[in-house]
C-alpha positions in Angstrom: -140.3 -14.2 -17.3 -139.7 -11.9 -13.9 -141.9 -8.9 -14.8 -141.6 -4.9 -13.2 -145.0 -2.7 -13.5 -145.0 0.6 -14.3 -147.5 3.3 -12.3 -150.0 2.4 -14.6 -149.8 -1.5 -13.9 -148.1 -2.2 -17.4 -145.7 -5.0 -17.1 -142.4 -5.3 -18.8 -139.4 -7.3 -18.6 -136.6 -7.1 -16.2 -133.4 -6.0 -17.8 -135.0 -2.7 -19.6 -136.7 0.5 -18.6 -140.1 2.0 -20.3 -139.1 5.3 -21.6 -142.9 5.8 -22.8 -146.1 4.0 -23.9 -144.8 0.5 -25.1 -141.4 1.2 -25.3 -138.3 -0.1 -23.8 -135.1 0.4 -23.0 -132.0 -2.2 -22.7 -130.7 -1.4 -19.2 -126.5 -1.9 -19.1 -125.3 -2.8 -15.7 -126.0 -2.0 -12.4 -126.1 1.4 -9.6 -124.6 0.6 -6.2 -127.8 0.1 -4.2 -128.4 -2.7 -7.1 -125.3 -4.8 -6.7 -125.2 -6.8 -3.4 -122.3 -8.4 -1.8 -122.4 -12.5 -2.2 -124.3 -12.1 -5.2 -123.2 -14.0 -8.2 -123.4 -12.7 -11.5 -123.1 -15.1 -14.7 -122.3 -13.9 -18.0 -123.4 -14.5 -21.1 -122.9 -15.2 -24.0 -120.0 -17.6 -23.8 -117.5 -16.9 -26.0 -115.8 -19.5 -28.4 -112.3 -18.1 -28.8 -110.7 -18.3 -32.5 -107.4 -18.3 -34.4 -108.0 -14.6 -35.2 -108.4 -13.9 -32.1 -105.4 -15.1 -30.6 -102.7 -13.7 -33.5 -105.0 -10.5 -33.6 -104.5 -9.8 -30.0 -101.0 -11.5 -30.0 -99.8 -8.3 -32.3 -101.5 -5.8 -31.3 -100.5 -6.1 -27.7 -96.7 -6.7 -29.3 -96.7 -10.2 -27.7 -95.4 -12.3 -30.6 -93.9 -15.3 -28.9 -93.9 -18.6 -31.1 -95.8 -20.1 -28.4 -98.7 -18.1 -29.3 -98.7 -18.0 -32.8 -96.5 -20.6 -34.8 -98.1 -23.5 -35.1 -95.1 -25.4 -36.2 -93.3 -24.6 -33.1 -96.6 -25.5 -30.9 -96.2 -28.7 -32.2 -93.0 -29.3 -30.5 -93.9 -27.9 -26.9 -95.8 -30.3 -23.9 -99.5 -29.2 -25.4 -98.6 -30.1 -29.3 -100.4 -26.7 -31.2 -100.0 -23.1 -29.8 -101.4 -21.4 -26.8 -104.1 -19.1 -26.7 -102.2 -15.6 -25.2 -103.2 -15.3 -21.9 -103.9 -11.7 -22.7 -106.6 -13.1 -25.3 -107.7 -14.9 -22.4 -107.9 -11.5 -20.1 -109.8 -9.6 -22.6 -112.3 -12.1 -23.5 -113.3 -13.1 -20.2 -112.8 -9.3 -18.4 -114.9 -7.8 -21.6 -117.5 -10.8 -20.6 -118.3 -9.2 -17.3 -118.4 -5.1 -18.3 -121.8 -5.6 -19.3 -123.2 -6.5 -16.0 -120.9 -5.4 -13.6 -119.6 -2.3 -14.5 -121.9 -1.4 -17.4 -122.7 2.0 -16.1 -119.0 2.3 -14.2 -117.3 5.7 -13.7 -114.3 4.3 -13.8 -112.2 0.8 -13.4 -109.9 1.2 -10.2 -107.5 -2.2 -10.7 -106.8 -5.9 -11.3 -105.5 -7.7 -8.7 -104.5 -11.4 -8.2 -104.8 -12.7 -12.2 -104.1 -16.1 -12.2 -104.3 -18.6 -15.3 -104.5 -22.1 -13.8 -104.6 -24.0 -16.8 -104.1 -23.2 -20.8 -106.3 -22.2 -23.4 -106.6 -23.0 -26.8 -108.3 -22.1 -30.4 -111.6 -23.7 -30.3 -112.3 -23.5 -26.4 -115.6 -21.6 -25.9 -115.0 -19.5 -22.5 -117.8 -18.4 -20.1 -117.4 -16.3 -16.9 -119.2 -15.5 -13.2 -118.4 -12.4 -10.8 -119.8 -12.5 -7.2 -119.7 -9.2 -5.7 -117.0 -8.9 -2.7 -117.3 -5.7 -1.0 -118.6 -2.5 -1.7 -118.4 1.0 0.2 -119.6 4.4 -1.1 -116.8 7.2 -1.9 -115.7 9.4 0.9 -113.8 11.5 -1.9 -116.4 11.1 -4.4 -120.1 11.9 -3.9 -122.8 10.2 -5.9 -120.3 7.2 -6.6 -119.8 4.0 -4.8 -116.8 1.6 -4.9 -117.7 -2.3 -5.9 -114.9 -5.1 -5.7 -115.6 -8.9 -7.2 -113.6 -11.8 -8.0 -114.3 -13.4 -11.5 -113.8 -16.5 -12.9 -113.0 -17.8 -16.3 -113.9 -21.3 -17.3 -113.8 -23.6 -20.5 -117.2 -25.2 -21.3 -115.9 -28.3 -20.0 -115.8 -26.6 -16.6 -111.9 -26.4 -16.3 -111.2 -23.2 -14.5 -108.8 -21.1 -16.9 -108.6 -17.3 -15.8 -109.4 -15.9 -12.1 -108.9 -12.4 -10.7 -110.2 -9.9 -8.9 -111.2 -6.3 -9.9 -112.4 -2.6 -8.0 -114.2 -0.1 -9.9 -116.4 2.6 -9.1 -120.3 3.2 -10.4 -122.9 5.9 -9.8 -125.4 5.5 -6.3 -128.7 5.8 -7.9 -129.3 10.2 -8.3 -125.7 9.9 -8.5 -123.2 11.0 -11.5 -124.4 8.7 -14.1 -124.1 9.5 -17.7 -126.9 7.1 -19.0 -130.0 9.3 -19.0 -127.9 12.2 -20.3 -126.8 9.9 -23.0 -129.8 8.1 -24.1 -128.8 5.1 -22.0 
């Protein structure tokens, strides 16, 4: 296990921050210095995606096409049983990458370029990467810089399902950050 010291020489693992004497803190995401253009980031867990989750998300987002969520009508299209909304698909694999990415983001800028190369279905288990793009600090914003990456979704089997890329902005390190004034 990759190991940081403290002043005092006490080790601890990557991925949290000592607040005190043997105490830790689970770190969420990244400041701009941190994130590094070519890097790669894989996320996990992987994510096995359910019936729930597709009718769930296939009403709440109003999207209530039979292709989605009628079984007896999925059986009569090219794949035999229903797709899994490619919304579903969105929010599963964009909520995958928040953590890391943009765990301590200010705000999320845009999507751009979604694409959904092949179909998804209940059962698949999904798992995601980002590599970082480009980055720049704020000229209109000081203390925030602006990070761009392209992600992909894939099925366990390797099958690339979900790609697109996506700009937000997170705090420079001194910058606005909300973490230590919310117990982050």
């Amino acid at each position: 296990m990759t190991e940081a010291k403290t002043d005092d020489n006490e080790p601890w693992p990557l991925g949290y921050r000592r607040i005190g004497p043997h105490r830790y803190r689970e770190t969420v995401g990244f400041c701009y210095e941190e994130l590094v253009v070519g890097a790669v980031i894989e996320h996990r867990p992987g994510r096995t995606v359910t019936e729930m989750d597709n009718v769930l998300m296939s009403m709440l987002s109003m999207n209530d096409s039979p292709l989605h969520i009628d079984a007896a009508y999925g059986e009569h299209t090219r794949w035999g049983r229903p797709l899994v909304s490619s919304l579903v698909t969105l929010s599963i694999v964009g909520g995958m990458t928040a953590r890391s990415t943009s765990g301590r983001a200010v705000a999320n800028l845009g999507w751009d370029h979604i694409r959904l190369p092949h179909p998804v279905f209940v059962g698949d288990t999904l798992y995601a990467e980002s590599e970082i793009t480009a980055k720049r600090l704020s000229t209109s914003r000081p203390g925030v810089g602006i990070v761009s990456c392209r992600t992909e979704g894939r099925k366990s089997t390797g099958e690339i399902v979900l790609t697109f890329e996506r700009t937000f902005m997170v705090p420079t390190a001194g910058g606005e950050d909300a973490h230590d004034a919310a117990g982050y």
